[in-house]
C-alpha positions in Angstrom: -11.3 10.7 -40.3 -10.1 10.8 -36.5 -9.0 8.2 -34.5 -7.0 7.7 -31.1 -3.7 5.7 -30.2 -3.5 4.5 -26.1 -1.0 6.1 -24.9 1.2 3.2 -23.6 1.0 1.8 -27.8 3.6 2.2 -30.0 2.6 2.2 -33.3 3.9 3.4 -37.1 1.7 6.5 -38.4 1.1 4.6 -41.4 -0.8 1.8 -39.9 -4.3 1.5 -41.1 -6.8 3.6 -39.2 -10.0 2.1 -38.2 -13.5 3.9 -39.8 -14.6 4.5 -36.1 -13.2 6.8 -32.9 -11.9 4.8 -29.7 -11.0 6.9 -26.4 -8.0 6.3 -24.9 -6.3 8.1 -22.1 -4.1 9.9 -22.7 -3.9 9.8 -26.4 -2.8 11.0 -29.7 -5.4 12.2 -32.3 -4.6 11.6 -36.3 -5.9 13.6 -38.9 -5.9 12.5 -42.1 -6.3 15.2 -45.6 -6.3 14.7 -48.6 -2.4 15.6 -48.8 -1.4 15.5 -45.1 -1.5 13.4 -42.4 -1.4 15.1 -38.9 -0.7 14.0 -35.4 -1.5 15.7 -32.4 0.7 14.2 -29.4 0.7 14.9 -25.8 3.8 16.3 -24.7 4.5 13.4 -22.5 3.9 11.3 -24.8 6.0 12.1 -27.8 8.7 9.6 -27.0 6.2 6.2 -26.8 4.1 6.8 -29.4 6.4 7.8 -32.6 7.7 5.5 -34.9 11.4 6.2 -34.9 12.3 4.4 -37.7 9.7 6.9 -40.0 10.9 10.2 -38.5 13.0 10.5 -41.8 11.1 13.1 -43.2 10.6 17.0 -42.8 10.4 18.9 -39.3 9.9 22.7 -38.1 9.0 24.5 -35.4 5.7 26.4 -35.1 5.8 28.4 -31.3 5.9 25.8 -28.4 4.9 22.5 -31.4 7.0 20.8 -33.2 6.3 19.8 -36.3 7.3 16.9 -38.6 5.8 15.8 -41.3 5.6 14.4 -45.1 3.7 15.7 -47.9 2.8 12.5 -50.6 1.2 11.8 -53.6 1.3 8.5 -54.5 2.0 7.1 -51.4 -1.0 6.0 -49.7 -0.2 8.0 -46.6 1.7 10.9 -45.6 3.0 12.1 -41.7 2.8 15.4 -39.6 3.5 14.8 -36.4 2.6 17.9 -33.6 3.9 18.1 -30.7 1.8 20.4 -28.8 2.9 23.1 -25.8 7.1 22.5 -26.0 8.6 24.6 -22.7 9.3 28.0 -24.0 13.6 27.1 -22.4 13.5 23.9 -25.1 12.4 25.5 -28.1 15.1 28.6 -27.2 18.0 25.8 -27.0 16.8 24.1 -30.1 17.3 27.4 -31.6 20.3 28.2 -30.1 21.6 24.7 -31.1 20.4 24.9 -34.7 21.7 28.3 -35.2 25.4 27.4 -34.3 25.4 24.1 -36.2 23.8 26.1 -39.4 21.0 23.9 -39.3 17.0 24.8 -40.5 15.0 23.7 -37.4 13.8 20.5 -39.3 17.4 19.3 -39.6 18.4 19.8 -35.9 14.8 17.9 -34.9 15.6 15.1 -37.0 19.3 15.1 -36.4 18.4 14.5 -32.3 16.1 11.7 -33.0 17.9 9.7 -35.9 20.9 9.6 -33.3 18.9 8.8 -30.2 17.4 5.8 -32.5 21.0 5.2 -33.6 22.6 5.0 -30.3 19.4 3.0 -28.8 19.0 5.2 -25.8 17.0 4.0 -23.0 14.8 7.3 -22.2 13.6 7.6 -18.5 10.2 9.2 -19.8 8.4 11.7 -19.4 11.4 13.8 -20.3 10.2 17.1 -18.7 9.7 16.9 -14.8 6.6 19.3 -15.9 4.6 17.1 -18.0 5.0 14.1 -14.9 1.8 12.5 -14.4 -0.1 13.9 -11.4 -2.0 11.0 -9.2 -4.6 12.5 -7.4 -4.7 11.0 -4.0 -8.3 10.2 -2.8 -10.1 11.2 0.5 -11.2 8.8 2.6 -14.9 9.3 3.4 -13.9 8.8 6.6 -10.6 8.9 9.1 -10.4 7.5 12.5 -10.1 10.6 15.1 -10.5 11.3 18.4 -13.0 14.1 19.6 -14.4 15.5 22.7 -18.2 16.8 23.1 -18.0 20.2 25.3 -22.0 21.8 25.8 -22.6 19.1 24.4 -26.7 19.2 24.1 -28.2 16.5 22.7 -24.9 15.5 20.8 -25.6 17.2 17.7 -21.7 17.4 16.9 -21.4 14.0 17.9 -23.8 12.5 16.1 -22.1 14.0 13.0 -18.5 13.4 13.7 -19.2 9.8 14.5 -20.2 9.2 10.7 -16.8 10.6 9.9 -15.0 7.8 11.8 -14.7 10.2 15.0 -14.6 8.2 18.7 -15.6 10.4 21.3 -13.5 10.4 24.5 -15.4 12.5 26.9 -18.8 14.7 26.7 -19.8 17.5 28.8 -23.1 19.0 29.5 -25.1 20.5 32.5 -28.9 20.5 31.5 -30.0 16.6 33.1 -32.8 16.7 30.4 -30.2 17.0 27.8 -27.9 14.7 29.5 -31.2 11.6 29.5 -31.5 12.4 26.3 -28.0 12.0 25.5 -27.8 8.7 27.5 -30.4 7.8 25.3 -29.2 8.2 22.0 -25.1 7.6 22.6 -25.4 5.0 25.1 -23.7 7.4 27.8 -24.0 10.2 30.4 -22.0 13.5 30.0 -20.3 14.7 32.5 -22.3 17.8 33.9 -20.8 21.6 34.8 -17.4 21.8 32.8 -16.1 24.6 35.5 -16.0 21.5 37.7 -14.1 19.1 35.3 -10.4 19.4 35.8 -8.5 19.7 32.5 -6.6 16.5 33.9 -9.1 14.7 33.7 -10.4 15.1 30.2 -8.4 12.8 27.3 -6.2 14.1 24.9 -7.7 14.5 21.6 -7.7 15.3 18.2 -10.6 17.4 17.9 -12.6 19.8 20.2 -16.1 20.4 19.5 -17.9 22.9 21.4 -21.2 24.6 20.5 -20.2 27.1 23.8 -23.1 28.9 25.2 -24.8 31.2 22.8 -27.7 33.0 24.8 -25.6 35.4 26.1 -24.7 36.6 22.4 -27.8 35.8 20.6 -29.9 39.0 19.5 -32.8 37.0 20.9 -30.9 36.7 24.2 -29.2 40.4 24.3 -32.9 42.2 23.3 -34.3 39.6 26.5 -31.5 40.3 29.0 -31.4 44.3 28.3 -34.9 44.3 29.1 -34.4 42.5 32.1 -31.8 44.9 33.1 -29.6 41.6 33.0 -25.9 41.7 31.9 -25.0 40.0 28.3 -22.1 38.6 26.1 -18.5 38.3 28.2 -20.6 40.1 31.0 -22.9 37.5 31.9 -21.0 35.1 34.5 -22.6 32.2 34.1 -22.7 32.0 30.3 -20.5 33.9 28.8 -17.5 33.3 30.5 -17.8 30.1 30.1 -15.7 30.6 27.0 -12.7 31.6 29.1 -13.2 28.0 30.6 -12.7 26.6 27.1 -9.3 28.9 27.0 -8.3 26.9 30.1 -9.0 23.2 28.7 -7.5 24.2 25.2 -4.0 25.7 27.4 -3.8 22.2 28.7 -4.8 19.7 26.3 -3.6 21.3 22.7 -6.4 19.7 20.9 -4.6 19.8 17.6 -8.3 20.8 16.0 -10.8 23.4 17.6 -14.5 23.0 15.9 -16.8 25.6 17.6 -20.2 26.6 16.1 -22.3 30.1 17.9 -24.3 32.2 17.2 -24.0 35.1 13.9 -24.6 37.8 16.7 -21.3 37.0 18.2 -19.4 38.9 15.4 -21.4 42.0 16.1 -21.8 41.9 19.6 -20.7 44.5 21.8 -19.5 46.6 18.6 -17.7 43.4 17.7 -15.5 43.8 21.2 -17.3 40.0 22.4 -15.8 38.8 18.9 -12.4 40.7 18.9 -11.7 39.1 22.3 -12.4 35.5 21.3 -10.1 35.7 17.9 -7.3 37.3 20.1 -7.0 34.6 22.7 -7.4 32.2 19.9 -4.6 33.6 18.7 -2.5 34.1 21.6 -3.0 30.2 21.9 -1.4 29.7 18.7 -4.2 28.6 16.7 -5.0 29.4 12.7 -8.1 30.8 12.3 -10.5 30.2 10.0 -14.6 30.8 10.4 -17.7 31.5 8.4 -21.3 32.5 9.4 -23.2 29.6 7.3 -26.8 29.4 7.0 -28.2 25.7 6.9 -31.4 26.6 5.0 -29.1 25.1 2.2 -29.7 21.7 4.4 -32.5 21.7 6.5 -35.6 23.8 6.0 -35.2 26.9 8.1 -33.1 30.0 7.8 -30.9 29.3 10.8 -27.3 31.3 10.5 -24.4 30.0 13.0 -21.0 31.2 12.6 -18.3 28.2 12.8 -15.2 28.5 13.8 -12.5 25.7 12.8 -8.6 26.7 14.3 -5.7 24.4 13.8 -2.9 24.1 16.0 0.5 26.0 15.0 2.4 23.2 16.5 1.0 20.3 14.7 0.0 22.9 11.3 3.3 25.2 11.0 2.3 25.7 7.4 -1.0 27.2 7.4 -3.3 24.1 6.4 -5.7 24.0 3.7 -8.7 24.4 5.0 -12.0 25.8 3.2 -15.3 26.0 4.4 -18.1 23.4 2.3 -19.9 24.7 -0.4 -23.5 25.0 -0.7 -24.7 21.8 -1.7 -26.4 21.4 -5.4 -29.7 20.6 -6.5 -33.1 21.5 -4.9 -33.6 23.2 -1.3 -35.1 21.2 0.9 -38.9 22.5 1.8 -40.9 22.6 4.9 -43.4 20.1 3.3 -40.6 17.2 3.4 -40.4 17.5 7.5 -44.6 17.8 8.2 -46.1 15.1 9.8 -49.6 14.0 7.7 -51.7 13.4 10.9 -50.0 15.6 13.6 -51.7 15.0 17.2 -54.4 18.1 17.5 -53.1 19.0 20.9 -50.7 21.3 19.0 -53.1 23.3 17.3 -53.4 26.4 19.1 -56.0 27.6 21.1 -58.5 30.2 19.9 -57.6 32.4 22.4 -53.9 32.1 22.1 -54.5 32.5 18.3 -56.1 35.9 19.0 -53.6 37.0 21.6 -50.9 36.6 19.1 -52.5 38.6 16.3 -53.1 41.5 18.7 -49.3 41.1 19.4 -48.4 41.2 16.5 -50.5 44.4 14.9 -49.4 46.3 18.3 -45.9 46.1 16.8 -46.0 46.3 13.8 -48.2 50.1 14.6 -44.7 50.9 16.4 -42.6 49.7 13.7 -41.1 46.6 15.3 -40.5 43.4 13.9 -41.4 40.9 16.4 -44.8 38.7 15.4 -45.7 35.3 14.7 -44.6 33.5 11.1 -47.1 31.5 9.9 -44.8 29.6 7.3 -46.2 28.2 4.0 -45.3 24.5 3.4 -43.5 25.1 0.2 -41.3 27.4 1.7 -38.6 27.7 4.8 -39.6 28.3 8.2 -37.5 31.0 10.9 -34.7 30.1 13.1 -36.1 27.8 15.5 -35.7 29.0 19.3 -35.0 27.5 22.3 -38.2 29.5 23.6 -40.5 27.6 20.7 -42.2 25.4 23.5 -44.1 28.7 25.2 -46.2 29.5 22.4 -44.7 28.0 18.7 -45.3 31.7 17.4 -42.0 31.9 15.2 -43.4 29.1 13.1 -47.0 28.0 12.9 -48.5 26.0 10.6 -52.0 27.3 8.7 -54.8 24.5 8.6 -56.5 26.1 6.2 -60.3 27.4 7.1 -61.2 28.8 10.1 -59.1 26.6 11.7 -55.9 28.1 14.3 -52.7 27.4 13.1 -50.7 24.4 14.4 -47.1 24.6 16.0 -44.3 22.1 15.1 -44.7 18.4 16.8 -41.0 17.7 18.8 -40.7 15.0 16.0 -41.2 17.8 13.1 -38.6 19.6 15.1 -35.9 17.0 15.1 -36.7 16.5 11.4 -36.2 20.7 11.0 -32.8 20.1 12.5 -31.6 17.1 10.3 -31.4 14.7 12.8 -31.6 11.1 11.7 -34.8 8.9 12.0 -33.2 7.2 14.7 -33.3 10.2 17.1 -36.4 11.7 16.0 -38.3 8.3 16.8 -36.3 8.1 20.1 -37.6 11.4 22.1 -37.5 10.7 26.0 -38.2 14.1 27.4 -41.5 16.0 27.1 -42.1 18.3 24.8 -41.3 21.7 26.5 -37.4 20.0 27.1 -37.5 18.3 23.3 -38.4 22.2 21.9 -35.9 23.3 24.2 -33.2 21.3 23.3 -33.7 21.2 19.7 -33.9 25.0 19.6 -30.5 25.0 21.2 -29.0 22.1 19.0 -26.8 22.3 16.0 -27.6 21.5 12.4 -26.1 17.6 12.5 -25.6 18.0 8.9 -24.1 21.8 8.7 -21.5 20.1 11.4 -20.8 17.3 8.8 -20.3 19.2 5.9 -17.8 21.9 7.7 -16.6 17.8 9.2 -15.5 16.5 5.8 -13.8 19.9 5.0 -11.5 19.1 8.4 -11.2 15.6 7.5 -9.6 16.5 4.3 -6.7 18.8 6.6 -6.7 15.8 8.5 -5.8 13.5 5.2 -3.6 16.2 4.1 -1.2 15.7 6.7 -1.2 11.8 6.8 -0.6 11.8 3.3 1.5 14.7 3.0 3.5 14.3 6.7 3.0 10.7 7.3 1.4 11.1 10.3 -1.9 11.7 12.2 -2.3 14.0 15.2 -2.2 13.8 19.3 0.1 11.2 20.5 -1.5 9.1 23.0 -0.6 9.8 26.8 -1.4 8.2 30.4 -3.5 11.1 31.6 -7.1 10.0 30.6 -5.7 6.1 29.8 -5.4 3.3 30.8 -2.1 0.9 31.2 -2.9 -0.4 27.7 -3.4 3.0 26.1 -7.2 3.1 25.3 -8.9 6.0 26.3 -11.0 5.6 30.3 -14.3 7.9 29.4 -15.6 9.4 33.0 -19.2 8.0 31.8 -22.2 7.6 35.0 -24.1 4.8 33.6 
């Protein structure tokens, strides 16, 4: 027969038990034989729970448990009390203790209770600082932080931060189809080449987000620019160095969070050189480092690998902080099936002739042992890495239509839907299709960003909890006289 005692009761080991089990938490299990009675007690809880005035009665020391109890026989109940995991440094003073007063362990046990019952101590419980209750402290689904949108694209960092309880200051981004479409969905116009923005003019923030230029890294865009004869990586001026402009704004803001997505080819560019140099003046800047190539077929349909890069500021973090990237999430994968349109418009089946044209493509390289082809992608499945260069011919993922019939590409909607972008967007698309395939093929996984998003957010907590205090202190450059941030926005 097994029962449990709450923790906060006090109650005498002879009380009768109850036929069924209750939970309790903490609590203290009794078992009842034939000839014993034992109790199991939490460490911390030894001190509520016994019944002083019964602890008359035998006691010994088994290990780190203590052990008192009464054998019986006529009596209708007898007592063990256990006292389970006793710190190794108490049970070596008992002993010392019991050894000079010539005393079996039992008698020095019951000698230290019957005169702390005597004397009517007030115990400050629990009495060992290790068995202190440990509160976890939550995490707030969501924090209010500030956050600037650099490259921005279509916003997918912004649309992702937002649901964290991030307020975006200030946006950047050349392309003007990107920026309508931007307008569209945020309400507001970024500002357009970031080599033209002084850093003076940008807010300070909390957070950076840039998805930087990746083309010049990609292997897509390294195999296209080599056989172009076109320079790639750090090389190519009007791309690639655009990083070093982020160097500049991150000198003169200290944005006390860095969140940068790009592509996996950066790591290996260049022998790793492109990569080497990024991590050094990240360092030099006196950022920690952390960054992980993450694939977001765990989120979305399609094999689409991005390295992330999350850095925390020395000066706000001198500890290292605690940050770890998301695991993948549980439970099913999501298919290509759950993003397909039932009635898609037949103006994106292919043509006949294009249809052909690929499949010659495709057998002339594969005859000289290259890779490159069309995927025709089963619905139950995952599709390729969606490309900025989808809207020429859809060949990386086509459709089948069963029959005779040529494959289909991917409507835009489909492609928002491929990216995880919420219903909202995908039924708000205000560019044609050649600039919605563009864009999305050069967009981030919204909910990739939110995942690696809650992982900052709980560095974020950390240090309000921990430090008592959030991040960038608010300043005039970028406010106004009543300390709200002034967005440079063109309506």
């Amino acid at each position: 027969m097994v029962r449990d005692i709450a923790y906060s009761q006090s109650r005498s080991l002879n009380s009768e038990a109850p036929n069924d089990s209750v939970s309790a938490e903490p609590s203290c299990q009794i078992l009842q034989e034939p000839s014993h009675r034992i109790a199991y007690l939490p460490r911390a809880a030894t001190l509520r729970i016994m019944d002083w005035q019964a602890l008359g009665i035998s006691a010994s020391i088994l290990g780190t448990d203590i052990i008192v109890s009464q054998r019986f026989e006529s009596v209708p109940m007898n007592k063990q009390l256990l006292v389970r995991n006793v710190p190794p440094e108490i049970c070596t003073w008992i002993d010392a203790q019991r050894a000079q007063h010539n005393m079996s362990q039992q008698e020095f046990v019951l000698s230290v209770l019957d005169q702390a019952v005597e004397s009517d101590l007030e115990l400050k419980l629990p009495l060992f600082a290790s068995s202190a209750t440990v509160v976890e402290k939550p995490v707030p689904e969501s924090l209010p932080f500030t956050f600037i949108d650099l490259f921005a694209g279509i916003g997918g960092f912004r649309s992702s931060l937002e649901k964290l309880g991030g307020r975006c200051l200030f946006s950047s981004e050349w392309d003007k189809y990107s920026q309508k479409t931007y307008k569209a969905w945020y309400g507001d116009t970024p500002e357009g080449d970031i080599r033209k923005i002084k850093p003076a003019d940008i807010p300070n923030h909390d957070v950076m987000a840039a998805g930087f230029p990746c083309q010049p890294f990609s292997i897509a865009g390294v195999s296209k620019r080599q056989s172009l004869g076109m320079a790639h990586g750090f090389k190519c001026v009007t791309q690639g160095n655009l990083f070093f402009q982020l160097v500049t704004i991150i000198k003169a803001k200290r944005p006390p969070v860095l969140f940068l997505e790009n592509v996996k080819n950066l790591q290996s560019h260049d022998q790793g050189r492109t990569w080497t140099v990024i991590r050094e003046a990240l360092e030099d800047l006196g950022y920690w480092i952390f960054f992980q190539v993450i694939d977001a077929a765990a989120y979305v349909p399609q094999h689409r690998e991005r390295v992330y890069i999350v850095c925390f500021d020395k000066k706000e973090f001198p500890e290292r902080p605690p940050f770890e990237f998301p695991k993948k999430p549980e439970g099913a994968k999501p298919l290509l099936r759950d993003i397909l349109e039932p009635n898609p418009d037949p103006k994106y089946t292919l043509t006949p002739h294009l249809w052909n044209y690929l499949q010659r493509y495709a057998e002339g390289h594969k005859a000289k042992g290259n890779g490159f082809g069309f995927g025709l992608v089963t619905p139950e499945g995952i599709s390729r890495t969606l490309s900025a260069r989808y809207y020429k011919d859809g060949s990386e993922i086509l459709i089948p239509q069963g029959g005779n019939k040529p494959p289909r590409r991917l409507t835009p909607k489909e492609c928002a839907r491929l990216m995880g972008f919420d219903e909202k967007y995908q039924n708000n698309l205000v560019v044609s299709d050649t600039q919605a395939y563009r864009q999305f093929g050069n967009a981030v996984v919204p909910k990739v960003v939110e995942a690696v998003g809650k992982q900052i957010l709980k560095v974020l907590s950390w240090k309000l909890m921990e430090k008592g205090c959030l991040l960038k202190r608010a300043e005039t450059n970028g406010h106004n006289g009543n300390g709200k941030a002034v967005r440079k926005a063109r309506s």
